[in-house]
C-alpha positions, 0 to 999 in steps of 0.5 A, a space after each residue: 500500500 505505501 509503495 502505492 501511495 508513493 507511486 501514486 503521488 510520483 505521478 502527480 509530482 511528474 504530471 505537474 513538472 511536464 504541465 509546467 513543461 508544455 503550452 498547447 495551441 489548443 487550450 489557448 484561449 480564443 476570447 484573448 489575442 495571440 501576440 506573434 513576433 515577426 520573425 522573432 523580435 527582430 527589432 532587439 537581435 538579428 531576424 529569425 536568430 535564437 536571440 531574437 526568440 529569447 528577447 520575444 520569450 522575455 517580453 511575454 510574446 505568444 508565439 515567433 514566426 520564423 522562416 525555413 530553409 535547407 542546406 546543401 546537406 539536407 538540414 532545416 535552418 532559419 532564414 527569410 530570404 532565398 539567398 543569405 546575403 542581406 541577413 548575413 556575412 556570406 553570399 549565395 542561397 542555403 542550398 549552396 552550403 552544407 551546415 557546417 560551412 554555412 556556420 561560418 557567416 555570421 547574422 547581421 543586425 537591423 542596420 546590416 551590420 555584422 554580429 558574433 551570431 550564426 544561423 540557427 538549425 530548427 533544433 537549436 531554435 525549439 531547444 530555445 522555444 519548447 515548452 515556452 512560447 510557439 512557433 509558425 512555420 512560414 515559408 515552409 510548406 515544401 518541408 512539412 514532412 521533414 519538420 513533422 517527425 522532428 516535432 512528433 518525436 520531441 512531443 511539439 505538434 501542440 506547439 508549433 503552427 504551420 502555414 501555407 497559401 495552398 488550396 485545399 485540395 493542394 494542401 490535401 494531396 501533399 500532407 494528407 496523411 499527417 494534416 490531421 495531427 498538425 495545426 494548420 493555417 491556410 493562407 487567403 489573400 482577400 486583396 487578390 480576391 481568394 475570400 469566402 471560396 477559398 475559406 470555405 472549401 478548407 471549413 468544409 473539409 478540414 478543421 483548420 486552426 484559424 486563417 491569416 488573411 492579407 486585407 490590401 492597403 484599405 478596407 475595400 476587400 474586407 470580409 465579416 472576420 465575425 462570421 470566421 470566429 463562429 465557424 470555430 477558426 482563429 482570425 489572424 492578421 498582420 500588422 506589419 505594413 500599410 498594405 497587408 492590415 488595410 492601412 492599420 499598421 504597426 507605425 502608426 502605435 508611435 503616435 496613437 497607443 490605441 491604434 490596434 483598438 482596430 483589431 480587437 472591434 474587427 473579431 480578429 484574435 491573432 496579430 502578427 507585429 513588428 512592435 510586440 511590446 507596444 501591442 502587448 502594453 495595449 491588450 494588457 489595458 484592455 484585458 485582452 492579452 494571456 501569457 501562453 503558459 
């Protein structure tokens, strides 16, 4: 009976360790705005480095977005662009290098100017990230199923959110068979007029995580993101520039602290920023802003 007890109570003591361990797409909540650094907090350290995640995880930021790309050797690393000449000390396309030569640059900062930094791996960005803030996947839809047996095997699924402007029948015949394990996040740019076609043929098929919608520059295309909500799907959209939040962008915070009071009248619960700590002061006053863990 005492070793019962004892077994009984290691359990509760290991489920309360990897509770605190873990965070969970599912479970965060809907009614509040999930705060997403555009390739990590970019503003503090160079773009998509492990720096920049730290610094997004410091000020309370939900979730990092970061770029994939390949190697010459076939290994996942961090990188916006095509090539890696304007982010780094090196010149030419990830594909040209092999890991280890690739590790030889190192990452620019915002102005351009070199760091002691290197490119990031996939694995030494969710060794930063597990258990403490989430990732989407952009520019990664060619390398879901090289990125699925990684995060199946660390435990991440919950964790990470991909993303990608496939159709649905697209996204269907490429990921089919792992599509119901991942969280996924179709892509519908309503400024080139892919709207409620495209919405529905994935609501009608697949129980997608939430859409990311691209407005344009004005409000012309907009959609009622209300009527999204209701049908059990996150409304996500960026802040970043003029033409991608129908002119309600990031700058505008400098002069008007209630500038994203836009978004929150607008039923959208997912904002992608490049001014996080601004956004975060912002929902923090209007109750609207939850710590992923």
């Amino acid at each position: 009976m005492k070793i019962k007890r004892l077994l009984y109570a290691w359990v509760l003591v290991s489920g309360m360790v990897l509770g605190q361990n873990s965070i969970s797409l599912t479970q965060f909540p809907s009614d509040k705005i999930m705060v997403v650094a555009h390739r990590a907090d970019w503003r503090e350290a160079p773009e998509n480095s492990v720096m920049a995640v730290k610094k997004a995880i410091e000020k309370g930021v939900n979730m990092v977005e970061i770029d994939l790309a390949l190697t010459k050797d076939s290994i996942l690393i961090v990188m916006h662009d095509n090539t890696i000449d304007r982010t780094t000390t090196g010149k030419g396309k990830p594909s040209d290098y092999t890991l280890e030569e690739i590790k030889k640059f190192y990452l620019r900062d915002g102005l351009g100017v070199p760091t002691q930094m290197r490119i990031p791996t996939l694995e030494e960005i969710l060794n930063t990230t597990q258990g403490k803030i989430f990732i989407n996947l952009d520019k990664a839809f060619d390398y879901f199923d090289l990125v699925y047996p990684v995060l199946k095997k660390r435990n991440l699924l919950d964790e990470v959110l991909f993303k990608g402007t496939a159709t649905y029948q697209e996204f269907n015949e490429k990921y089919g068979a792992i599509k119901n394990e991942i969280h996924y996040m179709p892509i519908v740019r309503l400024a080139n007029n892919e709207g409620w076609p495209k919405i529905n043929e994935y609501l009608n098929h697949y129980e997608v995580y939430g859409f990311e919608l691209t407005l344009g520059s004005d409000e012309s295309h907009l959609i009622n993101f209300k009527e999204i909500r209701e049908k059990g799907a996150r409304v996500w959209v960026n802040s970043l520039w003029p033409q991608q939040s129908a002119g309600h962008n990031d700058d505008l915070v400098l002069e008007n602290p209630d500038m994203y009071e836009w978004f929150v009248k607008h039923n959208i619960n997912i904002i992608q920023t490049d001014r996080p700590k601004e956004l975060i002061d912002f929902l923090k006053t209007k109750k609207r802003y939850a710590r992923s863990k």
